[in-house]
C-alpha positions in Angstrom: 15.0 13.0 17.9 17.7 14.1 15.8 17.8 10.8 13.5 13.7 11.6 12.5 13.2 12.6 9.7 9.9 14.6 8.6 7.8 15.4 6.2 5.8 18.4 6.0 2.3 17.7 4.5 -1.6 17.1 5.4 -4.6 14.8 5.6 -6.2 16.3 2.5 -10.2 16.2 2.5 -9.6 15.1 -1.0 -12.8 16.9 -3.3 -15.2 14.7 -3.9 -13.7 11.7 -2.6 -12.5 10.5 1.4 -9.1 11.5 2.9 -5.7 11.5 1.2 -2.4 11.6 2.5 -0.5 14.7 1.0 3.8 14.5 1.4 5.5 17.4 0.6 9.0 17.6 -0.4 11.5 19.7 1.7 12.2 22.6 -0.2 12.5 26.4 0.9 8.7 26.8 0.0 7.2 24.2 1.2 5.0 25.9 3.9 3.9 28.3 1.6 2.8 25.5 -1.6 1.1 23.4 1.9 -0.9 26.6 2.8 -1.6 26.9 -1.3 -2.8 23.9 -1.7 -5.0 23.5 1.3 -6.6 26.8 1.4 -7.4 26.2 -2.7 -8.5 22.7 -2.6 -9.3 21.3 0.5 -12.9 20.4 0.2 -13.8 21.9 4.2 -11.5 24.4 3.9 -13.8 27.0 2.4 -16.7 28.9 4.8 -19.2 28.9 4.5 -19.7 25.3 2.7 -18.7 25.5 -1.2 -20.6 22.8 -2.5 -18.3 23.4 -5.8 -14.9 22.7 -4.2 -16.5 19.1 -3.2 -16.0 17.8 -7.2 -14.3 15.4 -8.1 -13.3 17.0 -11.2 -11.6 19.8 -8.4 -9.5 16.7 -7.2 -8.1 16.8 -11.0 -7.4 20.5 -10.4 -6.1 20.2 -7.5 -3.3 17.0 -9.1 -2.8 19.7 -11.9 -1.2 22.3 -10.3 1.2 19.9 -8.1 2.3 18.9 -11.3 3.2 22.3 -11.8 6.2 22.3 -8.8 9.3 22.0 -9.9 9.5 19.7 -6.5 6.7 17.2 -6.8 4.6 16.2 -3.6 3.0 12.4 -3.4 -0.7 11.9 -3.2 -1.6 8.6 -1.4 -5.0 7.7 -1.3 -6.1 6.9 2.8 -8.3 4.1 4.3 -10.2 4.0 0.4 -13.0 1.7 1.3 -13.4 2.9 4.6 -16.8 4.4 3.1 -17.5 1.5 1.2 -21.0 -0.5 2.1 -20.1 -3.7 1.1 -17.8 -5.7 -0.6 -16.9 -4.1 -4.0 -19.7 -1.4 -3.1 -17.6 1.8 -3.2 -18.2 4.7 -1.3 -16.5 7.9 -1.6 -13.4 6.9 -3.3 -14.6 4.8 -6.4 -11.8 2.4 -8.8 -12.5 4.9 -11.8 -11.6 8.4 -9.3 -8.3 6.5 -8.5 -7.5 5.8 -12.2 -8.3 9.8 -12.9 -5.8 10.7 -10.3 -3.3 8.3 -11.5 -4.0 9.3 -15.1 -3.5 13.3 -13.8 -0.5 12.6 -12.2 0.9 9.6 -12.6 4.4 10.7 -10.6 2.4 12.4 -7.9 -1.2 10.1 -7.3 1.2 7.0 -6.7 -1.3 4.8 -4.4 -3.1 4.0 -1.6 -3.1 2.4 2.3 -3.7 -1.2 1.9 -3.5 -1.3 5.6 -5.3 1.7 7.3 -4.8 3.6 10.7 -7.1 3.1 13.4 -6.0 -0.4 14.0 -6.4 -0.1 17.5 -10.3 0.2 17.5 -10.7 -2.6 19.5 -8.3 -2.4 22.2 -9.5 1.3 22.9 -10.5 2.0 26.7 -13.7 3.6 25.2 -16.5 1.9 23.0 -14.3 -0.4 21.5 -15.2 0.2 17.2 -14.0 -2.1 14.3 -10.1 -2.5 12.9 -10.0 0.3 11.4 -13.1 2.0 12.4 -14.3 0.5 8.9 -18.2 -0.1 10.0 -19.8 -0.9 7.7 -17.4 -3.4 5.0 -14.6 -4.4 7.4 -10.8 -4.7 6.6 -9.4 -8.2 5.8 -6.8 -9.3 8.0 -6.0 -5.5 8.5 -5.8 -4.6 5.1 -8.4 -2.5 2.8 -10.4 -5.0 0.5 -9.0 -3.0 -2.3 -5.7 -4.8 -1.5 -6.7 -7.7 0.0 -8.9 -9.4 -2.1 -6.9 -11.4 -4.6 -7.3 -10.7 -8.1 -9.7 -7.0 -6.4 -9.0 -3.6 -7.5 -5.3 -3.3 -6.8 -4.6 -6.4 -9.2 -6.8 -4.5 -11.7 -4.4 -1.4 -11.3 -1.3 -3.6 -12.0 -2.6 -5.3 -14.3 -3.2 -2.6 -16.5 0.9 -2.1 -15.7 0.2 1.3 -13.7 2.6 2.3 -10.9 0.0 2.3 -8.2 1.7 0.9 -5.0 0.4 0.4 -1.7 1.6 2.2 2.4 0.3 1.5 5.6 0.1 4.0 7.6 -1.2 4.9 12.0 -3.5 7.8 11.4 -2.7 8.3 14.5 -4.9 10.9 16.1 -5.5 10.1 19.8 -3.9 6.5 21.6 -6.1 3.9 22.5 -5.2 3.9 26.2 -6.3 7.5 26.4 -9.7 6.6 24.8 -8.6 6.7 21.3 -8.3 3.9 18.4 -4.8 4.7 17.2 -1.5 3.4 17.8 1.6 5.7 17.5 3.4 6.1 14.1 5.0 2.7 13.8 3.6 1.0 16.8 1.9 -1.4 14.7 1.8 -0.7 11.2 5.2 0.0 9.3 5.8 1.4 5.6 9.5 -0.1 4.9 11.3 2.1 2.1 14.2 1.3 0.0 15.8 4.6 0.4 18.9 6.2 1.6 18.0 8.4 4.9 17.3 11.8 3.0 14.1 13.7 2.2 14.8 13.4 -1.6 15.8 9.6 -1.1 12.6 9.0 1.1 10.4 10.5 -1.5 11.2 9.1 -4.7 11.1 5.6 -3.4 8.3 6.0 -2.4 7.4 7.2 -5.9 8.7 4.4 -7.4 7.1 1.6 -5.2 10.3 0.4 -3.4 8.0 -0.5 -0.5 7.0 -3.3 1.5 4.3 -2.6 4.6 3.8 -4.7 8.1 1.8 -5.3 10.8 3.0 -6.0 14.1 6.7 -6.2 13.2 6.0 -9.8 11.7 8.9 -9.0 9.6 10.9 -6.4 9.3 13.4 -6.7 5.9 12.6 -8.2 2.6 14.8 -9.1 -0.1 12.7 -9.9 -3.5 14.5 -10.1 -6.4 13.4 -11.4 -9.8 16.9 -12.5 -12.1 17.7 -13.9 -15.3 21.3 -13.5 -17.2 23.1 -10.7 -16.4 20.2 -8.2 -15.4 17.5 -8.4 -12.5 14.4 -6.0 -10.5 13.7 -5.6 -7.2 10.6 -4.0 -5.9 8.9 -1.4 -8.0 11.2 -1.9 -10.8 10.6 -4.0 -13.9 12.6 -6.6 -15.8 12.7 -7.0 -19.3 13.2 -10.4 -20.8 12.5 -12.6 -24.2 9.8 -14.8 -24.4 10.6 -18.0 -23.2 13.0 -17.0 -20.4 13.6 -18.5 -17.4 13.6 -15.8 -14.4 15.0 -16.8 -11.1 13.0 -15.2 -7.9 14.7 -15.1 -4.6 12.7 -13.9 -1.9 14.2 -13.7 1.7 12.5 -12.1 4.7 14.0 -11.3 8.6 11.3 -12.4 11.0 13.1 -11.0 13.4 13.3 -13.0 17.4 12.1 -10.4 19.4 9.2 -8.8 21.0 6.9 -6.6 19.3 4.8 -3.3 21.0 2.2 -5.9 22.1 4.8 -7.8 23.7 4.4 -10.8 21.8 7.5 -12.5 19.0 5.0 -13.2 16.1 5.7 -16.0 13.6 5.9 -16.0 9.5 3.6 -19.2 9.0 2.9 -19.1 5.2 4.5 -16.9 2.3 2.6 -16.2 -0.7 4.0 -15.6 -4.4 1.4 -13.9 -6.6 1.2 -13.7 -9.6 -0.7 -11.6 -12.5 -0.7 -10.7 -16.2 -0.4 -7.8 -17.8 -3.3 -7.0 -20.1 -3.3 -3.5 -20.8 -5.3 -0.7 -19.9 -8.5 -1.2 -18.7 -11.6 -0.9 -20.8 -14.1 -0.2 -17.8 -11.8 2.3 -15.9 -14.8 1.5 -13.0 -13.3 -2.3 -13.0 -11.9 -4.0 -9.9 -11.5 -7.0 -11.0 -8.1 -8.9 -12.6 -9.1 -12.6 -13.4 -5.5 -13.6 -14.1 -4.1 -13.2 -10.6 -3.6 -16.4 -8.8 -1.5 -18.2 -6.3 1.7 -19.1 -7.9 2.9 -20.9 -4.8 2.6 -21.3 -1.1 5.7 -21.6 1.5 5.8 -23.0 4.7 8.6 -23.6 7.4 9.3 -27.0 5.2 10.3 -25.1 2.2 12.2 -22.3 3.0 15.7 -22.3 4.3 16.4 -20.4 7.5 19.4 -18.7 8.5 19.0 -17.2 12.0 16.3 -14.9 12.0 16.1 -15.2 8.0 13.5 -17.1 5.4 14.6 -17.8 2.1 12.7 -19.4 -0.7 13.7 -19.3 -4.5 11.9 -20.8 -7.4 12.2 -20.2 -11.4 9.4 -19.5 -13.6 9.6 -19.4 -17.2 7.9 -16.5 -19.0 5.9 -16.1 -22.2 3.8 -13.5 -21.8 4.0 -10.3 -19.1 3.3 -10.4 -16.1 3.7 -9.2 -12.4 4.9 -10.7 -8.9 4.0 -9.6 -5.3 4.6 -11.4 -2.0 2.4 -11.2 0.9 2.5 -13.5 4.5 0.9 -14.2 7.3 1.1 -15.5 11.1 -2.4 -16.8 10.6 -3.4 -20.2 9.1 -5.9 -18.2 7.0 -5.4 -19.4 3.1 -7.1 -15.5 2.1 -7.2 -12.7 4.7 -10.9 -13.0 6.2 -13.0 -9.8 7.6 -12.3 -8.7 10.7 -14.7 -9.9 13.1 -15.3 -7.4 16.4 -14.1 -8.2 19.1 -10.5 -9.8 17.0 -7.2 -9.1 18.9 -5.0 -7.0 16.2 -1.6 -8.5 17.1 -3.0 -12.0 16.9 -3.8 -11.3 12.9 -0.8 -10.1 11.2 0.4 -9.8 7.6 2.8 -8.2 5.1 3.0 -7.2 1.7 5.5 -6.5 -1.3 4.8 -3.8 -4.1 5.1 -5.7 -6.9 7.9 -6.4 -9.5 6.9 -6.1 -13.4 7.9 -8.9 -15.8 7.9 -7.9 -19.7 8.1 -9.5 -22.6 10.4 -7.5 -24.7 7.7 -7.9 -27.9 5.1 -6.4 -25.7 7.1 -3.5 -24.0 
């Protein structure tokens, strides 16, 4: 595979919280600062059992001396309320751990899956298991209720203006036609990065949010661009502007006429632009809430303009206060992604998801 590109790196057993995804960049001592950072602060790494390397104030540590590499890795926080018992009852990684990490190392603990491996649970040739193998508080149309639940803990996080952008990934340990509940790396779920086809290029988009994820190749390019006189943002970046201006927003996605791994051609049947305001950092750093996100507007196939396999909608919104605007979409009729029910084919319930774009006002920046 001499066009692959990849990235040494682990599924950390994160202390005192559940697994992270740990991307190293390439540099001559990469093995070694992997084998460092594992056999220091990997929470099952130690025998026997050290009860102290299971802290989360070790997790802190652990952020700390990655900030010390001249070449920073990214920290991405996987399947977070996997361990969660119920809806906004957190389990081993709680809203207030994430905002420690992001506080520690704000250019290093950049996010977390909003769509989690395991998607395959229940097409598995062995005791089928929920999307996700989340048990016990399913996933929502795929996605971890930390993303999916409007105005939930990710809208909290951008709210507050933080960089804390979202992946999907497989975790893809064993196929679900040899018994396991995986797809293979891309088969289903897709990270799309802005980037040039480099490590360094890979990495620092990444870092900077220039991401959109997918499920089941629904689409599989997105254009979102928010405009005004002379200066505009894409994805992950912010735009500047006076009160009162009038931004332009273009949004254009491929939904591409072809089959996916399941052997189906999907549909986009709804786009969603969401918005939020920015309102500063959080009091309660255990909050999961942000009251001011909302449906700005819904799209259907009578509003956008097609062009082959591409959907366009543009609108303008004027702007007196800041703010911040993320897409998502659907092939379902489903006005907010519902819990995944057993049973529920995964390539029947598909979605996608933008990183957001920051609007400020120039008085508040």
């Amino acid at each position: 595979f001499p066009d692959l590109i990849q990235f040494y790196g682990m599924e950390l057993n994160s202390p005192g919280a559940d697994h992270s995804s740990l991307i190293m960049p390439q540099t001559s001592d990469e093995a070694l600062r992997l084998r460092k950072l594992e056999s220091e602060f990997d929470r099952a790494e130690a025998w026997p059992i050290d009860p102290a390397r299971n802290e989360p104030a070790r997790m802190l540590d652990a952020l700390r001396e990655m900030e010390t590499f001249a070449s920073k890795p990214v920290i991405i926080a996987n399947h977070p309320s996997r361990s969660a018992t119920g809806k906004g009852k957190w389990g081993l990684d709680e809203p207030s751990e994430l905002r420690d990490w992001n506080d520690a190392a704000p250019d290093i603990a950049v996010g977390m899956a909003g769509a989690p491996g395991h998607q395959a649970a229940e097409l598995s040739t062995h005791k089928p298991r929920r999307r996700g193998a989340y048990e016990r508080s399913p996933t929502m149309g795929g996605f971890d209720q930390m993303t999916a639940t409007l105005g939930g803990f990710w809208d909290s996080m951008l709210g507050e203006g933080r960089a804390w952008w979202i992946t999907a990934n497989s975790d893809s340990h064993r196929h679900y036609d040899e018994g396991g509940i995986d797809f293979w790396p891309g088969e289903y779920s897709k990270t799309w990065v802005f980037a040039k086809r480099t490590h360094a290029s890979i990495l620092e988009a990444l870092r900077a949010g220039h991401i959109f994820v997918s499920t089941g190749d629904l689409i599989d390019r997105m254009d979102f661009v928010a405009a005004t006189s002379g200066k505009h943002a894409t994805i992950g970046e912010t735009l500047v502007v006076r009160p009162g201006t009038v931004v332009h927003i273009l949004l254009r996605v491929r939904d591409p006429a072809a089959q996916n791994a399941g052997g189906e051609d999907p549909v986009v049947t709804r786009i969603d632009l969401i918005r939020g305001d920015l309102t500063g950092v959080a009091i309660d750093r255990s909050s999961a809430r942000n009251p001011t996100t909302r449906i700005e507007a819904r799209y259907t196939a009578q509003d956008w303009q097609v062009d082959g396999d591409n959907l366009t909608v543009e609108t303008s919104i004027e702007i007196d206060h800041s703010m911040y605007l993320r897409v998502r979409g659907t092939n379902t009729d489903q006005l907010e992604p519902e819990d995944d029910v057993p049973g529920e084919n995964p390539w029947h319930d598909l979605w996608f998801y933008s990183n957001p774009i920051f609007v400020k006002v120039a008085q508040d920046s």
